[in-house]
C-alpha positions in Angstrom: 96.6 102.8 102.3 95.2 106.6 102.4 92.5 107.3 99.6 92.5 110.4 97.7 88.8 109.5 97.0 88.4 110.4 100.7 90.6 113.0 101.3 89.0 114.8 97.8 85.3 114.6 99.7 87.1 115.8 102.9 90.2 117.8 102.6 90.2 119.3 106.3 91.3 116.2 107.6 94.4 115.8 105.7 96.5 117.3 108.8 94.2 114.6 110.8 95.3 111.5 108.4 99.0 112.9 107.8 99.6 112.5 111.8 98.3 109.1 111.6 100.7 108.1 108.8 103.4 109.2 110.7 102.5 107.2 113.6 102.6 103.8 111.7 105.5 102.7 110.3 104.6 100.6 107.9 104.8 101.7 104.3 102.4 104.4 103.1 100.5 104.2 99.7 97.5 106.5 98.2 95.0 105.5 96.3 93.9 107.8 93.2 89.8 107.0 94.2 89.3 106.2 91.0 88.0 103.0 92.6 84.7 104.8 93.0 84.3 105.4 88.8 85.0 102.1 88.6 82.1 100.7 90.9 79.7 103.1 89.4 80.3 102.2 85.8 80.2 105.4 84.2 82.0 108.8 84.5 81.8 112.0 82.1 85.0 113.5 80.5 84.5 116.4 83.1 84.0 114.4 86.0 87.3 112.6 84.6 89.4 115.7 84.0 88.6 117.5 87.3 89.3 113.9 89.2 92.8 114.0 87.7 93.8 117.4 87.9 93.0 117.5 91.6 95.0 114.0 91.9 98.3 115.5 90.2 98.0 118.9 92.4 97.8 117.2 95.3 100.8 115.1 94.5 102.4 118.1 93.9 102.0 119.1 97.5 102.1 116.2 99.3 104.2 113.4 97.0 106.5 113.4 100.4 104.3 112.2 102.7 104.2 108.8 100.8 105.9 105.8 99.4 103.8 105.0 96.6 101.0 106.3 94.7 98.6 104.8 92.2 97.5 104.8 88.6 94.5 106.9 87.8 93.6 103.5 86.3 89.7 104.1 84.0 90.3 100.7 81.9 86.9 99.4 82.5 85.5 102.9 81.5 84.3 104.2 78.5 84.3 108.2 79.2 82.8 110.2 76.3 83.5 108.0 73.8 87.3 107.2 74.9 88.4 103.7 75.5 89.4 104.0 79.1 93.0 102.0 78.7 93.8 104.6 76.5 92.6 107.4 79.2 95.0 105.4 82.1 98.1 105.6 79.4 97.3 109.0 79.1 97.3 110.0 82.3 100.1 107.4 83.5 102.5 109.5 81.5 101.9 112.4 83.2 101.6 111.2 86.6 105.0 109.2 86.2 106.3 113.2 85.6 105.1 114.1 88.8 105.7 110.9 91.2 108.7 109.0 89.0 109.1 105.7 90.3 106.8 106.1 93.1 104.1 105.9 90.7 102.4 102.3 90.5 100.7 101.3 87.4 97.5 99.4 87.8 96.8 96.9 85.7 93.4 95.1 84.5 92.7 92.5 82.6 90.7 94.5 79.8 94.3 96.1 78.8 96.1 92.6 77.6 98.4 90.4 78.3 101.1 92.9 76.3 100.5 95.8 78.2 101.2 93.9 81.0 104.2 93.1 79.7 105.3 96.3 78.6 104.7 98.1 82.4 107.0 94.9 83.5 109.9 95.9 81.7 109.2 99.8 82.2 108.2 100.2 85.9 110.2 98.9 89.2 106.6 98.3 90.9 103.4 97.0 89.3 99.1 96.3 90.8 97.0 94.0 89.3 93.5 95.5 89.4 90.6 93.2 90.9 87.7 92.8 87.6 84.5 90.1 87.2 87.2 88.3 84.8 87.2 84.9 85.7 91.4 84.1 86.6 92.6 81.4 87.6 95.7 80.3 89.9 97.9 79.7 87.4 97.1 82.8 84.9 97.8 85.0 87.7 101.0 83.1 88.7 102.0 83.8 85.2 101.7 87.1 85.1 103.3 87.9 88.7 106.0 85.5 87.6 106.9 87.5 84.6 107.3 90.5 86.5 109.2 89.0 89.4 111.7 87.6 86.0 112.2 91.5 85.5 112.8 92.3 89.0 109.4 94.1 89.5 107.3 93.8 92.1 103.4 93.2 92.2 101.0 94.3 94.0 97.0 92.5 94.7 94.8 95.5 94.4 91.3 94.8 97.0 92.1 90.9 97.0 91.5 88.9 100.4 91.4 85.5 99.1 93.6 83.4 100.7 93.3 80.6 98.9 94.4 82.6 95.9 97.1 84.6 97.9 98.6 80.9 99.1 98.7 80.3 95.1 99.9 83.3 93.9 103.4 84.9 95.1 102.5 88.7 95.4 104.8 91.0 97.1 101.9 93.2 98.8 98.5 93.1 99.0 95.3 95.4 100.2 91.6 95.1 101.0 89.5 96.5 103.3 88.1 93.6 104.9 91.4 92.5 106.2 90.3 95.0 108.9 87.5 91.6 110.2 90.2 91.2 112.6 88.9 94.2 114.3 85.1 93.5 114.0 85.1 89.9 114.1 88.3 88.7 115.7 89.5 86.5 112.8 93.1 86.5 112.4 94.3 84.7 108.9 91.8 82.0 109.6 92.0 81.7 113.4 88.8 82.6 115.4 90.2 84.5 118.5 89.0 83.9 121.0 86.9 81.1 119.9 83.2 81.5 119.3 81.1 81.0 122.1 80.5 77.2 122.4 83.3 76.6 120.4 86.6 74.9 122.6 89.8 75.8 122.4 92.0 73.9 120.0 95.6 73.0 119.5 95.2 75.6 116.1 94.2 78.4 119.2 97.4 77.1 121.5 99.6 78.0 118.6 98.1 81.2 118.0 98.1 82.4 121.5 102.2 81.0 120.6 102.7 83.2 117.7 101.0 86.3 119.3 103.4 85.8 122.0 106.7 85.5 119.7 105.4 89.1 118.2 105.4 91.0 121.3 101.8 90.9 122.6 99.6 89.3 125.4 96.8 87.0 123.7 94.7 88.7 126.3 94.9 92.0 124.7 93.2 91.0 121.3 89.8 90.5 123.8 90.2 94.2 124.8 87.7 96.8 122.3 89.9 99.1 122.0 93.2 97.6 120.9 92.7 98.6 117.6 96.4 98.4 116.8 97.5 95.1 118.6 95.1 93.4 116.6 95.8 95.2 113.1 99.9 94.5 113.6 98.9 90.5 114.4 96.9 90.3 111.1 99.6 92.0 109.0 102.2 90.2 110.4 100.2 86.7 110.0 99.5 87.5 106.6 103.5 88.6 106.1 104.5 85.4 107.3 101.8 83.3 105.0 103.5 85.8 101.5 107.0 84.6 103.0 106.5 81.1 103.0 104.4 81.5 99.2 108.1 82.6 98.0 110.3 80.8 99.3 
């Protein structure tokens, strides 16, 4: 996941990022930033306009370098007097110009249950947008099933619970914090190596197992600097966990 949100603040490292993206060869997505809107609550029409215009010039340029892009998704916003879902539709129409079927709608809550259904039976991939709207399991279940009946794949926008990821078949998921492997050598609920005091258990034995079957020595995921190693064991941990929710 590249943000525009970033790039936007700091467009001389674009060459910097784009030769990191083609050194991992996992799918590549961009993110419009309008994540940042979002979290401050409030944005003015001009602030609005000159986020989007940048967003759609840049895909212009660089639409290539990626598989999928995201919605300039404003629901929760009211910008000058708009209703923000009516300032996402707006703009989805015109980005879906530029990117086609690259292009991912996000959807919140705010917008309905028919919107929802609408981008199902429009759009070949879908996001469901993380609000304070207290879901449950089985509402969110719903909606990913409906999509899934349609042939359309969902996508968990910032969600790392895995609890509701256990519950909830999603095809692909993102969230920052899935990088605590890194800082705090957790891997899908596994503390590796274990804490200090802590024993080693027969949960550990497996792990050390698993890590093996993909390719690498336990022993690397002590070493700093294997940044790598220990971001392809937590993708491919959590991979497994979204296999086994759909079968």
């Amino acid at each position: 996941m590249c943000s525009f949100g970033k790039l936007r603040d700091d467009d001389e490292s674009w060459p910097e990022i784009r030769a990191v993206l083609d050194s991992w060869p996992q799918y590549r997505y961009l993110d419009s930033g309008a994540f940042t809107l979002l979290e401050r609550g409030h944005a003015t029409r001009s602030e609005v306009a000159r986020l989007f215009d940048e967003y759609v010039a840049f895909l212009k340029a660089h639409l290539a370098d990626f598989h999928f892009v995201f919605d300039l998704d404003l629901d929760r916003l009211n910008v000058g007097g708009r209703p923000g879902v009516e300032l996402t539709e707006e703009h989805r129409q015109v980005l879906r110009s530029v990117a086609g079927d690259k292009l991912i709608p996000v959807w919140h809550p705010i917008a309905g249950r028919r919107v929802w259904e609408s981008l199902a039976r429009e759009f070949p991939y879908l996001a469901i947008g993380e609000d304070n709207v207290p879901w449950t399991d089985a509402r969110m279940a719903e909606r990913v099933s409906y999509a899934h009946e349609h042939g359309v794949l969902v996508h968990a926008l910032g969600t790392a619970k895995l609890d509701l990821l256990h519950a909830v078949p999603y095809d692909t998921c993102d969230v920052t914090t899935w990088l605590s492997p890194i800082r705090f050598g957790s891997y899908g609920g596994v503390d590796y190596p274990p804490p200090p005091g802590k024993r080693y258990t027969e949960k550990h034995l497996r792990f050390e197992e698993k890590v093996r079957e993909l390719g690498y020595d336990p022993a690397t995921l002590r070493e700093e600097h294997a940044t790598t190693e220990k971001l392809e064991v937590a993708i491919a941990l959590l991979q497994e966990r979204q296999l086994e929710v759909n079968r």
